[in-house]
N, C-alpha and C positions, 0 to 999 in steps of 0.2 A: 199421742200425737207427736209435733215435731219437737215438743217442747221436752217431753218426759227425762229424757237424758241430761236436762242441766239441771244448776242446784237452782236453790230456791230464790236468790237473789238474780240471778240470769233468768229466769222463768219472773219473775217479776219485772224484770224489764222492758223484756220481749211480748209481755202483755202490754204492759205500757205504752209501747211503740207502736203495736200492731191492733192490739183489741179498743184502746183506751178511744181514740177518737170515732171511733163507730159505737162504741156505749153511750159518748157523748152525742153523736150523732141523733142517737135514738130515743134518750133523754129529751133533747131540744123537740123533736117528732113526737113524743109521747104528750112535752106539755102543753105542745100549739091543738096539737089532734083535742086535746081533754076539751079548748076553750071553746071546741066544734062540737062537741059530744053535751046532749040534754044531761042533768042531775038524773042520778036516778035508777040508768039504767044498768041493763050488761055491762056494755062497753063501758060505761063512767066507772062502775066500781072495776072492774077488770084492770083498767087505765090508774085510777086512783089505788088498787094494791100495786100494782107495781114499780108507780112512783115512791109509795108510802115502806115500800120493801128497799129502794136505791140502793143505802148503802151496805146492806146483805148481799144482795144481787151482785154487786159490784164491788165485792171485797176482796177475791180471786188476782185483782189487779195489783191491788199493794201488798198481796201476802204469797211470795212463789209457791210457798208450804200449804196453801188452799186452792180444794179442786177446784177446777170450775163448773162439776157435777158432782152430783151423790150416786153415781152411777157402784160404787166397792157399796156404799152402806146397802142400797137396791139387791145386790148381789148377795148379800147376808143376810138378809130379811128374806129373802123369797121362799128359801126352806121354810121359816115359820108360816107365809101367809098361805104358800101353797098347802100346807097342813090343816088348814081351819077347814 
């Protein structure tokens, strides 16, 4: 992306500015949507692993040096999975 070519402290920022209030965004949307959502179900657990995930999920932001996919590891596992 647009980011790829800066270092890791600039790619941490430009998260920051750009991605960080729409994680926030969807955080506040994730925890009002839960208080709509029955125990129990799909959506509760769905909803509940990926609040209970946040700060994995959303670690990309403070660290320029982390992807914000596993898209290279994907890439190097598929010769083994396409093998099985």
């Amino acid at each position: 992306g647009e980011l790829k070519g800066l270092s890791s402290e600039e790619r941490s920022a430009q998260r920051r500015r750009l991605a960080k209030p729409l994680w926030e965004e969807l955080h506040q949307w994730l925890s009002l949507e839960r208080r709509l959502v029955p125990d129990g179900g799909a959506t509760a657990k769905a909803i509940d692993y990926t609040l209970g995930h946040w700060a994995a999920l959303t670690r990309h932001l403070e660290d320029g040096a982390v992807a914000i996919d596993n898209n290279h590891l994907e890439r190097q596992i598929k010769p083994w999975a396409m093998g099985r």
